[in-house]
CHARMM-style PDB file with segment names, atoms N, HN, CA, C and O in Angstrom:
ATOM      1  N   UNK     1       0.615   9.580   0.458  1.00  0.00      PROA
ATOM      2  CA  UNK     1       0.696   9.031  -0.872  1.00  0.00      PROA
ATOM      3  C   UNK     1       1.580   9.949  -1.715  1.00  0.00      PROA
ATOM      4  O   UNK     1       1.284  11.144  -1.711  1.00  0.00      PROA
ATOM      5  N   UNK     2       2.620   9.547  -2.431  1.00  0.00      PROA
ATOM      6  HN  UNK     2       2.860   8.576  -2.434  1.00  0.00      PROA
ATOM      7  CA  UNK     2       3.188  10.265  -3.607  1.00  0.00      PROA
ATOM      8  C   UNK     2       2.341  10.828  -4.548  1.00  0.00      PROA
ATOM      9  O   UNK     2       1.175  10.570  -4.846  1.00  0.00      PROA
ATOM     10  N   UNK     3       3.405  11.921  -5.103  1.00  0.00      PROA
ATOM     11  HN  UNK     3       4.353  12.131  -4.861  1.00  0.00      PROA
ATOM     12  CA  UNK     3       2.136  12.624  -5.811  1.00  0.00      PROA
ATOM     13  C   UNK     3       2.367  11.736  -7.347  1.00  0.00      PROA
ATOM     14  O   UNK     3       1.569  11.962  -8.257  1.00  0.00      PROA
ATOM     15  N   UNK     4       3.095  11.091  -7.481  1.00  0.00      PROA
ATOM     16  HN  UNK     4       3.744  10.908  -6.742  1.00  0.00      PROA
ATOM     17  CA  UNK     4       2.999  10.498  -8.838  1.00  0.00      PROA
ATOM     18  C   UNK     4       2.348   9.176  -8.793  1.00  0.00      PROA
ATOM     19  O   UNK     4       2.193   8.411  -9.745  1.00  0.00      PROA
ATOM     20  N   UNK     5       1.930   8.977  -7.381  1.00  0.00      PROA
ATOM     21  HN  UNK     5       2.055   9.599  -6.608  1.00  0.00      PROA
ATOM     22  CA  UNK     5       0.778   7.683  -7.400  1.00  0.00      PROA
ATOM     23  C   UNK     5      -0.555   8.599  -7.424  1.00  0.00      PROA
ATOM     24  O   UNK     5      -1.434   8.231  -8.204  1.00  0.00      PROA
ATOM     25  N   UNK     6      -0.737   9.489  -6.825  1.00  0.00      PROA
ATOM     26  HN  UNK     6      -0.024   9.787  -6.191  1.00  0.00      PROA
ATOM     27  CA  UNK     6      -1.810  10.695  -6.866  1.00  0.00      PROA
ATOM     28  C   UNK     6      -2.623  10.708  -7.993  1.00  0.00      PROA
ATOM     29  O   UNK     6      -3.828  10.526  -8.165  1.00  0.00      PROA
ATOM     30  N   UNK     7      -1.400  11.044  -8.940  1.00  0.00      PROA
ATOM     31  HN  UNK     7      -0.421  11.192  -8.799  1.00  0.00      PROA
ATOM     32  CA  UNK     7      -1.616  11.581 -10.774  1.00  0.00      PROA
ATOM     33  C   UNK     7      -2.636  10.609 -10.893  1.00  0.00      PROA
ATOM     34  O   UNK     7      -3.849  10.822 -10.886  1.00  0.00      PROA
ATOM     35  N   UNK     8      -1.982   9.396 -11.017  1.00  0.00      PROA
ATOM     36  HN  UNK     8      -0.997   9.223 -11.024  1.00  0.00      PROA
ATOM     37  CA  UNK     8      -2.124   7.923 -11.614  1.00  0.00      PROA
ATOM     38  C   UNK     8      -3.501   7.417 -11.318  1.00  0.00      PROA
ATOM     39  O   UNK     8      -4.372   7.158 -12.149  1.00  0.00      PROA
ATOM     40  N   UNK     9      -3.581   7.304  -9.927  1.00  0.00      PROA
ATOM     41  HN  UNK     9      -2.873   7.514  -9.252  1.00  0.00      PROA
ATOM     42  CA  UNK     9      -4.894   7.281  -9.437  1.00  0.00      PROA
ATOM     43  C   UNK     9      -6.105   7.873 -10.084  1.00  0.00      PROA
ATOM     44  O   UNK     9      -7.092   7.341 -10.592  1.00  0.00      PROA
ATOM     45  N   UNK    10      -5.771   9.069  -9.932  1.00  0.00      PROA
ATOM     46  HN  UNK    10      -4.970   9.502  -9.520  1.00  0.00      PROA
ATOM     47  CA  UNK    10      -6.767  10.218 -10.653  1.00  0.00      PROA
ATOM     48  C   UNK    10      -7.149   9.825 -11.779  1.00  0.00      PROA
ATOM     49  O   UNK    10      -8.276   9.399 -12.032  1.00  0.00      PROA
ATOM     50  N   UNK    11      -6.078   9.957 -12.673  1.00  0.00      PROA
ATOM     51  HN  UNK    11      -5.163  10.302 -12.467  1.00  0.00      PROA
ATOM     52  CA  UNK    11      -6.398   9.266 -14.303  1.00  0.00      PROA
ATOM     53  C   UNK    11      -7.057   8.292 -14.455  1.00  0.00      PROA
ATOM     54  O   UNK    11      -8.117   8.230 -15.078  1.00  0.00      PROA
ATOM     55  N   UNK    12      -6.532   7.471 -13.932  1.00  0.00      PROA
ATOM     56  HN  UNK    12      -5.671   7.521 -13.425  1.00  0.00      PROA
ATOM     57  CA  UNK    12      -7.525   6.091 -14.119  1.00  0.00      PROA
ATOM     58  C   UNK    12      -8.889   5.926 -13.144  1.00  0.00      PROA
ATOM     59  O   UNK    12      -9.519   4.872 -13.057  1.00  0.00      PROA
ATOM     60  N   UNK    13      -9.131   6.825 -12.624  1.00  0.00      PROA
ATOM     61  HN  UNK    13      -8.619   7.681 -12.695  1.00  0.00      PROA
ATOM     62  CA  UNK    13     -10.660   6.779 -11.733  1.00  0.00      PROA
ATOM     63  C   UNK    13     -11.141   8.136 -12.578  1.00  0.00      PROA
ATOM     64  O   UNK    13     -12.259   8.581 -12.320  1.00  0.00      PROA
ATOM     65  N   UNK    14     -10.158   8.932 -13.775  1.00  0.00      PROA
ATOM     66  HN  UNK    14      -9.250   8.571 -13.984  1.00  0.00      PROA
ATOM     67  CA  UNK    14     -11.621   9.635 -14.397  1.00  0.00      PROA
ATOM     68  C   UNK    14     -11.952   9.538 -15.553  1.00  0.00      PROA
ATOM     69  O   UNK    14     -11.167   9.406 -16.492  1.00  0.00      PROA
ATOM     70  N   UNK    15     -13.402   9.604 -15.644  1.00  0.00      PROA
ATOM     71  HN  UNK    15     -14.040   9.711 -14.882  1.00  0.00      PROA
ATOM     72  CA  UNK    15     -14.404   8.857 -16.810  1.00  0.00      PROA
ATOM     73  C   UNK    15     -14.264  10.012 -17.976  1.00  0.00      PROA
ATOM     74  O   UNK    15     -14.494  11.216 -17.863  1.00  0.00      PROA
ATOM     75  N   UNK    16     -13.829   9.297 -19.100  1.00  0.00      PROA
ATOM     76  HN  UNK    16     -13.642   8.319 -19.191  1.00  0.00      PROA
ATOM     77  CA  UNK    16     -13.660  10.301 -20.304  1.00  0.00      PROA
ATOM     78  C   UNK    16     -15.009   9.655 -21.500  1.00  0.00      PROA
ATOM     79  O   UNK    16     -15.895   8.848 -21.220  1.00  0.00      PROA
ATOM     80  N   UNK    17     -14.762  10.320 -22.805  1.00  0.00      PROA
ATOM     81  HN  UNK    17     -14.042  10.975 -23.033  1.00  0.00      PROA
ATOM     82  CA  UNK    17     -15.497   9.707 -23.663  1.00  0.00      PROA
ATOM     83  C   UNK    17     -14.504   9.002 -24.358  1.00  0.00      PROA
ATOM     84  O   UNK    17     -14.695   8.617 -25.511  1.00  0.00      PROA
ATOM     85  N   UNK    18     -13.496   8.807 -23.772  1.00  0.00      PROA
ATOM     86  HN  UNK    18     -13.341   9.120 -22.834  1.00  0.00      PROA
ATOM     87  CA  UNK    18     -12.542   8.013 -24.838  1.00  0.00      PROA
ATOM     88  C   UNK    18     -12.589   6.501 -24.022  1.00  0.00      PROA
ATOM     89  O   UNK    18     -12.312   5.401 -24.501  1.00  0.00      PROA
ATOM     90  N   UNK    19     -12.926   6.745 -22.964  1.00  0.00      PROA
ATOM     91  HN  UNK    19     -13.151   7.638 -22.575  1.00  0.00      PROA
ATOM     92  CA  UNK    19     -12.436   5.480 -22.284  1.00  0.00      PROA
ATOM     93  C   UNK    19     -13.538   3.784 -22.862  1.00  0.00      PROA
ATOM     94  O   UNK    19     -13.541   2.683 -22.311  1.00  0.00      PROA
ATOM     95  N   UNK    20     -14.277   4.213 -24.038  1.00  0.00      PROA
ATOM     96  HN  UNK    20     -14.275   5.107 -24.486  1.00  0.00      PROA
ATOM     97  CA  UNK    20     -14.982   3.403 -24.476  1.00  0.00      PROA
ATOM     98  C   UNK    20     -13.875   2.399 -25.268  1.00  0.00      PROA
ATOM     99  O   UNK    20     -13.103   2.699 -26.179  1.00  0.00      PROA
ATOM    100  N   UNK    21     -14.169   0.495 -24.278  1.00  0.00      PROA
ATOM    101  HN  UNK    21     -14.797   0.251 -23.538  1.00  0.00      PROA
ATOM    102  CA  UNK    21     -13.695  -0.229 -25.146  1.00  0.00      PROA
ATOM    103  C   UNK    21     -12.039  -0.662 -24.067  1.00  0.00      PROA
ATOM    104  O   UNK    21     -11.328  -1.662 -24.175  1.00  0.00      PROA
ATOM    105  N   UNK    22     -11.913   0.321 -23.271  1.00  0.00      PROA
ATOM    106  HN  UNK    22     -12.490   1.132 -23.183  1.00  0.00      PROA
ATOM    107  CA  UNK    22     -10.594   0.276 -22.459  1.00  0.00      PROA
ATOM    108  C   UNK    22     -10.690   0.471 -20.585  1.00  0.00      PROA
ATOM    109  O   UNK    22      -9.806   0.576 -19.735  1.00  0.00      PROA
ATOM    110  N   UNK    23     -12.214   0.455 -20.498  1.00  0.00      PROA
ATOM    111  HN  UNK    23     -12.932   0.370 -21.188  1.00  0.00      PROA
ATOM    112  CA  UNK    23     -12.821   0.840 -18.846  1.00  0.00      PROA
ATOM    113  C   UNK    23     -12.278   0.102 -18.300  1.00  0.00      PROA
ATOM    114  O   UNK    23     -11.477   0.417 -17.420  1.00  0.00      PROA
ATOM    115  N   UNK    24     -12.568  -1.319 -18.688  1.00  0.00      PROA
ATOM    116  HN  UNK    24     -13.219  -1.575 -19.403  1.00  0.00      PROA
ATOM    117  CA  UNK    24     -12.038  -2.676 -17.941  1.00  0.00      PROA
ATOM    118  C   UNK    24     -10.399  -2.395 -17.321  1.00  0.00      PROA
ATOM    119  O   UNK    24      -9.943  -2.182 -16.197  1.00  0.00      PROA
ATOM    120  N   UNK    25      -9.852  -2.513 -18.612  1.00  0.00      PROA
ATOM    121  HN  UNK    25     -10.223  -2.685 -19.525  1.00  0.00      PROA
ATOM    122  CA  UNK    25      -8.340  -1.931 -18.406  1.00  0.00      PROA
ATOM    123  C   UNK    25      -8.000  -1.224 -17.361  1.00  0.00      PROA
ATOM    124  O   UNK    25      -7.357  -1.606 -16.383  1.00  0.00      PROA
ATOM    125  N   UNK    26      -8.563   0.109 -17.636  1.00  0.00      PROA
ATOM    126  HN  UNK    26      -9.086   0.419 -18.430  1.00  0.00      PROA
ATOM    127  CA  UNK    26      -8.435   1.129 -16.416  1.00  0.00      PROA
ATOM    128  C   UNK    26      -8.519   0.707 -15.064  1.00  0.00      PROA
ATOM    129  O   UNK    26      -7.665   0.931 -14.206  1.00  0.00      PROA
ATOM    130  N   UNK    27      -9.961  -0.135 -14.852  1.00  0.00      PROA
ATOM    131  HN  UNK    27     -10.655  -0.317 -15.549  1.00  0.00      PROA
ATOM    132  CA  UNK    27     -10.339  -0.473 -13.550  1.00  0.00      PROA
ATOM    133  C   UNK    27      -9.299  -1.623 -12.952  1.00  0.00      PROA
ATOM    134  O   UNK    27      -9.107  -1.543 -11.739  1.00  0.00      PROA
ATOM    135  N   UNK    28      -8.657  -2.605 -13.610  1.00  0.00      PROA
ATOM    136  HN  UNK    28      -8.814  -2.671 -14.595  1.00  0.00      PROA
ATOM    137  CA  UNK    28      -7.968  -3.644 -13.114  1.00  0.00      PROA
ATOM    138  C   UNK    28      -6.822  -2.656 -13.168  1.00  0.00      PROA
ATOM    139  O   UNK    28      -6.283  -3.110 -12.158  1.00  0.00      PROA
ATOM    140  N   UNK    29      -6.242  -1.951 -13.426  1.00  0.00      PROA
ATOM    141  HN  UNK    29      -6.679  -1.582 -14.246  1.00  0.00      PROA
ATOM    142  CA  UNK    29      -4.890  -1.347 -13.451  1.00  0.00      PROA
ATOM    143  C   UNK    29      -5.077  -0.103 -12.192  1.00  0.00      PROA
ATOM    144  O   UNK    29      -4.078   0.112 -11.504  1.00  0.00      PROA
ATOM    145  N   UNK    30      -5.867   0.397 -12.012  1.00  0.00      PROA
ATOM    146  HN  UNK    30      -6.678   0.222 -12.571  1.00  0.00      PROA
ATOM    147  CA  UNK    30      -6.295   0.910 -10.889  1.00  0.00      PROA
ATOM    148  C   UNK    30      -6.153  -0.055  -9.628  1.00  0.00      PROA
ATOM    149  O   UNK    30      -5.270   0.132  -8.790  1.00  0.00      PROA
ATOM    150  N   UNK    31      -7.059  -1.082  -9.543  1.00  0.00      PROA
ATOM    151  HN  UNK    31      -7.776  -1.234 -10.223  1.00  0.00      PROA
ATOM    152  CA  UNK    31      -7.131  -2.301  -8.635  1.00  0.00      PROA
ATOM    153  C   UNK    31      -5.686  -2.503  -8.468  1.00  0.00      PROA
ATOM    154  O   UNK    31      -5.205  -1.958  -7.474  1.00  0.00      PROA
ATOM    155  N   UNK    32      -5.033  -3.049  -9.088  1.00  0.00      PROA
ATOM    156  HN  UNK    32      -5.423  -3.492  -9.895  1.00  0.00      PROA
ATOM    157  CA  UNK    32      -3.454  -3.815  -9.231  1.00  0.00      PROA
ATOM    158  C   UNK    32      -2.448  -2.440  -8.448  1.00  0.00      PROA
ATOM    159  O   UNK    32      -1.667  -2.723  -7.540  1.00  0.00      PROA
ATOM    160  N   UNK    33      -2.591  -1.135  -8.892  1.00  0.00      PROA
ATOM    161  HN  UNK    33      -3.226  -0.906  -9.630  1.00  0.00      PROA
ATOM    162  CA  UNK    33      -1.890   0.183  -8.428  1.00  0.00      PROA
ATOM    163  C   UNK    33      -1.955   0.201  -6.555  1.00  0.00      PROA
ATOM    164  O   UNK    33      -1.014   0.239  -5.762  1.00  0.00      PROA
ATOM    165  N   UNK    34      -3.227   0.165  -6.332  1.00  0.00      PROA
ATOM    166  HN  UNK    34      -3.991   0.135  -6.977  1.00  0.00      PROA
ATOM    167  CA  UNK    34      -4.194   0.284  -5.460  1.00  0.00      PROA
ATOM    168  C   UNK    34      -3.892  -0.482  -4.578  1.00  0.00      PROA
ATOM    169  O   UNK    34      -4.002   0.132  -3.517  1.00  0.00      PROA
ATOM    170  N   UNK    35      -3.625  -1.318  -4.438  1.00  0.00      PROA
ATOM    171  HN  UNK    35      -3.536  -1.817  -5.300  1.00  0.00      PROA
ATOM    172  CA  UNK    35      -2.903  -3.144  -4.229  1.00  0.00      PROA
ATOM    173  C   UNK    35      -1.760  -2.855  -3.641  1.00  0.00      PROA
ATOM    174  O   UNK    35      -1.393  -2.811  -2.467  1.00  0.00      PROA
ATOM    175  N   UNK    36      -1.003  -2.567  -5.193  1.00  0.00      PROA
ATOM    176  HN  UNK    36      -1.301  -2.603  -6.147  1.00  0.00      PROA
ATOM    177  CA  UNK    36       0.456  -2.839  -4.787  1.00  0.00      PROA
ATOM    178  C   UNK    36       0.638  -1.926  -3.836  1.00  0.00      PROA
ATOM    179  O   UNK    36       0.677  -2.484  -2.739  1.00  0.00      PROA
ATOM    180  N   UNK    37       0.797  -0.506  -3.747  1.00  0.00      PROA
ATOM    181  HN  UNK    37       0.765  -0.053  -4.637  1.00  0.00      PROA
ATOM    182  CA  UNK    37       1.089   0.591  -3.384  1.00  0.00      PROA
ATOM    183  C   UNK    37       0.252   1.138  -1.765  1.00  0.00      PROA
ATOM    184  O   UNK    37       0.390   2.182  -1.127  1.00  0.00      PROA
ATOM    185  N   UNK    38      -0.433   0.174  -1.565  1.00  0.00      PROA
ATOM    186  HN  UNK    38      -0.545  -0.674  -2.083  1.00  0.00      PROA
ATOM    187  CA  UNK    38      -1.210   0.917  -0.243  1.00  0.00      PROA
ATOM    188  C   UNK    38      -0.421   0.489   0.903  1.00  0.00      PROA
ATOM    189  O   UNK    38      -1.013   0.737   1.954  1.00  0.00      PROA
ATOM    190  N   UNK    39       0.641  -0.035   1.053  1.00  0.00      PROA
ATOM    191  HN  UNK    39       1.121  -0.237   0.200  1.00  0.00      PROA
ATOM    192  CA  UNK    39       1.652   0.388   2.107  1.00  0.00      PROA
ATOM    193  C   UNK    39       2.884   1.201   2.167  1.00  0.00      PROA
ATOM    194  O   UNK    39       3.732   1.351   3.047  1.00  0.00      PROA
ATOM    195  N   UNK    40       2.698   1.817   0.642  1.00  0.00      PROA
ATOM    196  HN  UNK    40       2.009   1.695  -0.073  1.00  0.00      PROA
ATOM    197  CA  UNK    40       3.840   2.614   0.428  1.00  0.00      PROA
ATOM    198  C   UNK    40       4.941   3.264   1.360  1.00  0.00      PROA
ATOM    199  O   UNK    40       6.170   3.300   1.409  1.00  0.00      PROA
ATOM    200  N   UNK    41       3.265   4.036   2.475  1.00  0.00      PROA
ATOM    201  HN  UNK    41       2.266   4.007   2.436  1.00  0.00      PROA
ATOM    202  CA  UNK    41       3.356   5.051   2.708  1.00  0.00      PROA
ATOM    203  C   UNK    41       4.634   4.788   3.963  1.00  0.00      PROA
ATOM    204  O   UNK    41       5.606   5.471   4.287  1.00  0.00      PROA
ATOM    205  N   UNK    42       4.102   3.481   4.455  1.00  0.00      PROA
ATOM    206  HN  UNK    42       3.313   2.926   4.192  1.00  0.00      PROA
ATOM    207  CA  UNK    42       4.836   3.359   5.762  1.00  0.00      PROA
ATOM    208  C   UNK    42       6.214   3.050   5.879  1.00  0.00      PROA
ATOM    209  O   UNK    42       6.847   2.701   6.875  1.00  0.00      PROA
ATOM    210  N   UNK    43       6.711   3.295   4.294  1.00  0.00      PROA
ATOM    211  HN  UNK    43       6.197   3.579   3.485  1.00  0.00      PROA
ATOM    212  CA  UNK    43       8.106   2.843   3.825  1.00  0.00      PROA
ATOM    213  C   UNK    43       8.699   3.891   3.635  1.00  0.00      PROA
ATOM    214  O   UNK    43       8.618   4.400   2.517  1.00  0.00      PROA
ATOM    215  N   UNK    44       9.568   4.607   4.796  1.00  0.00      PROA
ATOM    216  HN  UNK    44       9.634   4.193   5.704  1.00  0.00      PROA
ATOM    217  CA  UNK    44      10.669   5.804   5.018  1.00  0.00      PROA
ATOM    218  C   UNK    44      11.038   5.821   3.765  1.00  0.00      PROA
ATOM    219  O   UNK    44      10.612   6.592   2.905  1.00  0.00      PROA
ATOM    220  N   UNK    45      11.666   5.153   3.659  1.00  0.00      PROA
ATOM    221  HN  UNK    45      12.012   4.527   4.358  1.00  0.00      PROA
ATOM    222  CA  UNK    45      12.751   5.400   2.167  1.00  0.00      PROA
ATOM    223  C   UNK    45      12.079   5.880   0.727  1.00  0.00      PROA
ATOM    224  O   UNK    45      12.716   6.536  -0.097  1.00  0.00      PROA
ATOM    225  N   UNK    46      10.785   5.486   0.552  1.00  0.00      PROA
ATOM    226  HN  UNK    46      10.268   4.954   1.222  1.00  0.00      PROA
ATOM    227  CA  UNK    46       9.907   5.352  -0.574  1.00  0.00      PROA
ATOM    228  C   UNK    46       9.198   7.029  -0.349  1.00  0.00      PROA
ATOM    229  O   UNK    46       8.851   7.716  -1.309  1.00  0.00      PROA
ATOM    230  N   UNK    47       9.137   7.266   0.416  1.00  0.00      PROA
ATOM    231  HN  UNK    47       9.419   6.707   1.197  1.00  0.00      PROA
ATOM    232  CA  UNK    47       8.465   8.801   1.219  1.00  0.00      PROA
ATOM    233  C   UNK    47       9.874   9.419   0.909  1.00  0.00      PROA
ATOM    234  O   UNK    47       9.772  10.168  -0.062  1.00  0.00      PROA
ATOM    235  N   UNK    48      11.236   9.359   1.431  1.00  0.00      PROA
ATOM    236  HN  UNK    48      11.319   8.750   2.219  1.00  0.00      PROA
ATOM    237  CA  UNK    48      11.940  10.128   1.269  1.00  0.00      PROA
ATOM    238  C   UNK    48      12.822  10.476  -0.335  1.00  0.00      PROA
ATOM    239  O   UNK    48      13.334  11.498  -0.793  1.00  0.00      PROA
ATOM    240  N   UNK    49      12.649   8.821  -0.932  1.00  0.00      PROA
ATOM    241  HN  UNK    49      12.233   7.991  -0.560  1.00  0.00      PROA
ATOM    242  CA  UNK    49      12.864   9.385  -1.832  1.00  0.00      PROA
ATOM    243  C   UNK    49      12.192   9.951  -3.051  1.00  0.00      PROA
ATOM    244  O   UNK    49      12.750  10.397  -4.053  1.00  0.00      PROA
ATOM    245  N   UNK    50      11.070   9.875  -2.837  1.00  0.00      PROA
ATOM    246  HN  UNK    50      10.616   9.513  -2.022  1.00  0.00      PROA
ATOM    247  CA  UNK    50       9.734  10.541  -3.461  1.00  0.00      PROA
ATOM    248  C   UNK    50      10.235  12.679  -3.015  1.00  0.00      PROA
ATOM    249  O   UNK    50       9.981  13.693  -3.665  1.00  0.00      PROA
ATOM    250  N   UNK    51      10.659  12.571  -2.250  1.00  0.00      PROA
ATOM    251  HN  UNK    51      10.866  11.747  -1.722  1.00  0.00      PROA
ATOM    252  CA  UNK    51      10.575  14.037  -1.558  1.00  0.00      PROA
ATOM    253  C   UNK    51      11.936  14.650  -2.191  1.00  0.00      PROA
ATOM    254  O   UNK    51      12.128  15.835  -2.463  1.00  0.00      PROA
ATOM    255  N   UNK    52      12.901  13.495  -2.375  1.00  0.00      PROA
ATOM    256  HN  UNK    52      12.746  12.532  -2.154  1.00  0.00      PROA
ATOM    257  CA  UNK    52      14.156  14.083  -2.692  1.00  0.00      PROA
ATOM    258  C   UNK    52      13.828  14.179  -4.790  1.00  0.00      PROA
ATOM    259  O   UNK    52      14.642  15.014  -5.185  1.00  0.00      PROA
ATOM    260  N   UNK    53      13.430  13.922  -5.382  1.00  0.00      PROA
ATOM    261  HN  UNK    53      12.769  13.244  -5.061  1.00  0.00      PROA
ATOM    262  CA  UNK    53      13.290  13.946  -6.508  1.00  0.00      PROA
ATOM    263  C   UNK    53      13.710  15.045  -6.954  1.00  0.00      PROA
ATOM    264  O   UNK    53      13.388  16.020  -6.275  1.00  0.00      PROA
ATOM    265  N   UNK    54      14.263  15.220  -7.777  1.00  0.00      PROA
ATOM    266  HN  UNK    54      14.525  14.428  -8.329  1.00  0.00      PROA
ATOM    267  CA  UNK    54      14.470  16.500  -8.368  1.00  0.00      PROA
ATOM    268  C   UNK    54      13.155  16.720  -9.570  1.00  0.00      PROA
ATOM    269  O   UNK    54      12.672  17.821  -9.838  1.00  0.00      PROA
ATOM    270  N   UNK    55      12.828  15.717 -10.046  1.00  0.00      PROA
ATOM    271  HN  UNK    55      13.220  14.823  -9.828  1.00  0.00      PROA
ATOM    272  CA  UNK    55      11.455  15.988 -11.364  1.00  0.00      PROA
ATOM    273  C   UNK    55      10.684  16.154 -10.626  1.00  0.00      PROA
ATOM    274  O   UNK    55       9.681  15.912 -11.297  1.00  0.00      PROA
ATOM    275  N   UNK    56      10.209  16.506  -9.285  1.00  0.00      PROA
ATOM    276  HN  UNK    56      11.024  16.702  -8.740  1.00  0.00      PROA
ATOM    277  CA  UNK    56       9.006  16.970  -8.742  1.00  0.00      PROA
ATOM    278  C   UNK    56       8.984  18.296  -8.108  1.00  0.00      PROA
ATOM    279  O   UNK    56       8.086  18.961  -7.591  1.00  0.00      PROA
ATOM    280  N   UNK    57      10.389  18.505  -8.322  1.00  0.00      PROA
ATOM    281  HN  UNK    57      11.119  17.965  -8.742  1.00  0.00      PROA
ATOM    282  CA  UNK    57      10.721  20.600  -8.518  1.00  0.00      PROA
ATOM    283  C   UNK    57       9.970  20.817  -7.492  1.00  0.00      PROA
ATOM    284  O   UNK    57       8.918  21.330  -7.875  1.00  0.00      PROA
ATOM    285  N   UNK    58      10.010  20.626  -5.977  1.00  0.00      PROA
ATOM    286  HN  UNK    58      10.864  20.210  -5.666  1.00  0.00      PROA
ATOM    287  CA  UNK    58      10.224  21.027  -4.647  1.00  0.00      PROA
ATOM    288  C   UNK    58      11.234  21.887  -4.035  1.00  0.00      PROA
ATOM    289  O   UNK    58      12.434  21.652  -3.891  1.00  0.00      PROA
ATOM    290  N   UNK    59      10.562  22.922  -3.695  1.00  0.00      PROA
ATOM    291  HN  UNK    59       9.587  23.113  -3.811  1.00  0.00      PROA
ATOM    292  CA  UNK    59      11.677  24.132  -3.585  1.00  0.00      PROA
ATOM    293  C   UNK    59      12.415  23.179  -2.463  1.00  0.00      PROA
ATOM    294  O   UNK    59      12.015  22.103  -2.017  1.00  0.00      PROA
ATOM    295  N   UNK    60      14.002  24.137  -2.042  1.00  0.00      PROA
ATOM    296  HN  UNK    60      14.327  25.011  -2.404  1.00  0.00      PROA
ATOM    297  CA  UNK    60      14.580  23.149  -1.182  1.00  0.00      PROA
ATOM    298  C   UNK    60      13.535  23.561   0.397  1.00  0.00      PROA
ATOM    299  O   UNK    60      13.368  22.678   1.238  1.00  0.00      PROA
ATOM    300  N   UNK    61      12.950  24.919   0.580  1.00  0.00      PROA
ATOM    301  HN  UNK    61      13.085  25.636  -0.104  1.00  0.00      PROA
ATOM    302  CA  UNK    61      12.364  25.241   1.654  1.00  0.00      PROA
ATOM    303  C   UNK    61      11.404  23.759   2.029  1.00  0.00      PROA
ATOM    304  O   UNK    61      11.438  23.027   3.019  1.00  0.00      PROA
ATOM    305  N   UNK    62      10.546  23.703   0.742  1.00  0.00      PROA
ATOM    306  HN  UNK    62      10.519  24.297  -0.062  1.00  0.00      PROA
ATOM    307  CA  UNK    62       9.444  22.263   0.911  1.00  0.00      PROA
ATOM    308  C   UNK    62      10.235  21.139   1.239  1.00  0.00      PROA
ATOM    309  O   UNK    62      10.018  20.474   2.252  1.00  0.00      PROA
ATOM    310  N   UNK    63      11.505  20.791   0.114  1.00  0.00      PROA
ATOM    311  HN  UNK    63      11.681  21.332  -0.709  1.00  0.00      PROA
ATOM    312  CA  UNK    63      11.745  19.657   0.498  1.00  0.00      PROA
ATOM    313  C   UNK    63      12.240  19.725   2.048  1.00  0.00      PROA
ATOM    314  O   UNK    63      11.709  18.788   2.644  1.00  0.00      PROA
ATOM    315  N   UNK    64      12.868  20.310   2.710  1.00  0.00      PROA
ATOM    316  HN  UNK    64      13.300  21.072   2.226  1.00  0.00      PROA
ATOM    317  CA  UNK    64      13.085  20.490   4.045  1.00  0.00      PROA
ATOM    318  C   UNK    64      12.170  19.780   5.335  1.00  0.00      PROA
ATOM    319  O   UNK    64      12.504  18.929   6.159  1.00  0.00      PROA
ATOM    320  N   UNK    65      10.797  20.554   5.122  1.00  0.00      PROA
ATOM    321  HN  UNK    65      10.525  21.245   4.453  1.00  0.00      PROA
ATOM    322  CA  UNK    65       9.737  20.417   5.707  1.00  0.00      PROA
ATOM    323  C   UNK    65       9.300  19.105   5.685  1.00  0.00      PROA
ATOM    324  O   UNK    65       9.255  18.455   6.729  1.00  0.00      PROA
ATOM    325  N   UNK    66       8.930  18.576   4.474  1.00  0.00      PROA
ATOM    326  HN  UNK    66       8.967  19.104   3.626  1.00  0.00      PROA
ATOM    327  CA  UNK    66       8.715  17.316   4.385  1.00  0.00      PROA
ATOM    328  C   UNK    66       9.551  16.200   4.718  1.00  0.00      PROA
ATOM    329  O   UNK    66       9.126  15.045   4.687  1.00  0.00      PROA
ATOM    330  N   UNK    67      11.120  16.606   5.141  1.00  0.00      PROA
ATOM    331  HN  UNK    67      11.465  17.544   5.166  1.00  0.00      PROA
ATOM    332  CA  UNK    67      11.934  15.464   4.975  1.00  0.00      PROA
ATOM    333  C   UNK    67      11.576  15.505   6.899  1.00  0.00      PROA
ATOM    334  O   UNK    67      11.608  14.454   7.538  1.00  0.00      PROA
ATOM    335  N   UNK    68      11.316  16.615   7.456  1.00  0.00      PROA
ATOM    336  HN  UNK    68      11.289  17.469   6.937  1.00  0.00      PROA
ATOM    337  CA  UNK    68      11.659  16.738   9.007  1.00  0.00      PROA
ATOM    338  C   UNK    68      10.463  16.440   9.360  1.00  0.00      PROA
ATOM    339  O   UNK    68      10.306  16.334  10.576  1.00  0.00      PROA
ATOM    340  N   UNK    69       9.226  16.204   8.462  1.00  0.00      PROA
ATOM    341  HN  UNK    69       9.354  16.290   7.474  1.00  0.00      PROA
ATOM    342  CA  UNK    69       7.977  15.568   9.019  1.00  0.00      PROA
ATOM    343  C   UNK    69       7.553  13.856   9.065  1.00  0.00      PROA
ATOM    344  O   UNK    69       6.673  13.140   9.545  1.00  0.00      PROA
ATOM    345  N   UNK    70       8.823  13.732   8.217  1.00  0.00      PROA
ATOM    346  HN  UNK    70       9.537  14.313   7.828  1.00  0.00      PROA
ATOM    347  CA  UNK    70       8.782  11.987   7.872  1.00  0.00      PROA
ATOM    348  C   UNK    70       8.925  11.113   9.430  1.00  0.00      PROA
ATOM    349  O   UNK    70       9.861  11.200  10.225  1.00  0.00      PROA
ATOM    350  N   UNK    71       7.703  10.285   9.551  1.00  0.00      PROA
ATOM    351  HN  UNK    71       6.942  10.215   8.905  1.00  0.00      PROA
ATOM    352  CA  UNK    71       7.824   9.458  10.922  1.00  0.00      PROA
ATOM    353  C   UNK    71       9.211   8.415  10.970  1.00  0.00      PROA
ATOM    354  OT1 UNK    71       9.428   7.721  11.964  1.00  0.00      PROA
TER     355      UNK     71
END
């Protein structure tokens, strides 16, 4: 999983005191994320270019590793 589906996930599966009035929200937008995205993974290109990002400031050593572990 990308780590910016990671974030996303997280956020919206954690329970605040603000989330009064907007749970619903959260939970169908979670569901819909959850959905769309659960074959992401098996999509080379979506993995690689998740890895090549420069806004996710991966040293080039990491990005390396990860690009030579991609199935």
């Amino acid at each position: 999983m990308s780590y910016p589906l990671m974030v996303l996930k997280r956020l919206l599966t954690k329970e605040t005191a603000a989330d009064h009035g907007v749970k619903t929200a959260k939970d169908t937008l979670l569901e819909a994320v959850t959905k769309r995205f659960a074959d992401i993974e098996e999509e080379p290109l979506y993995s690689l270019a998740t890895v090549i990002d420069p806004r996710l400031g991966l040293t080039r050593a990491e990005t390396t590793v990860l690009v030579l572990i991609q199935p």
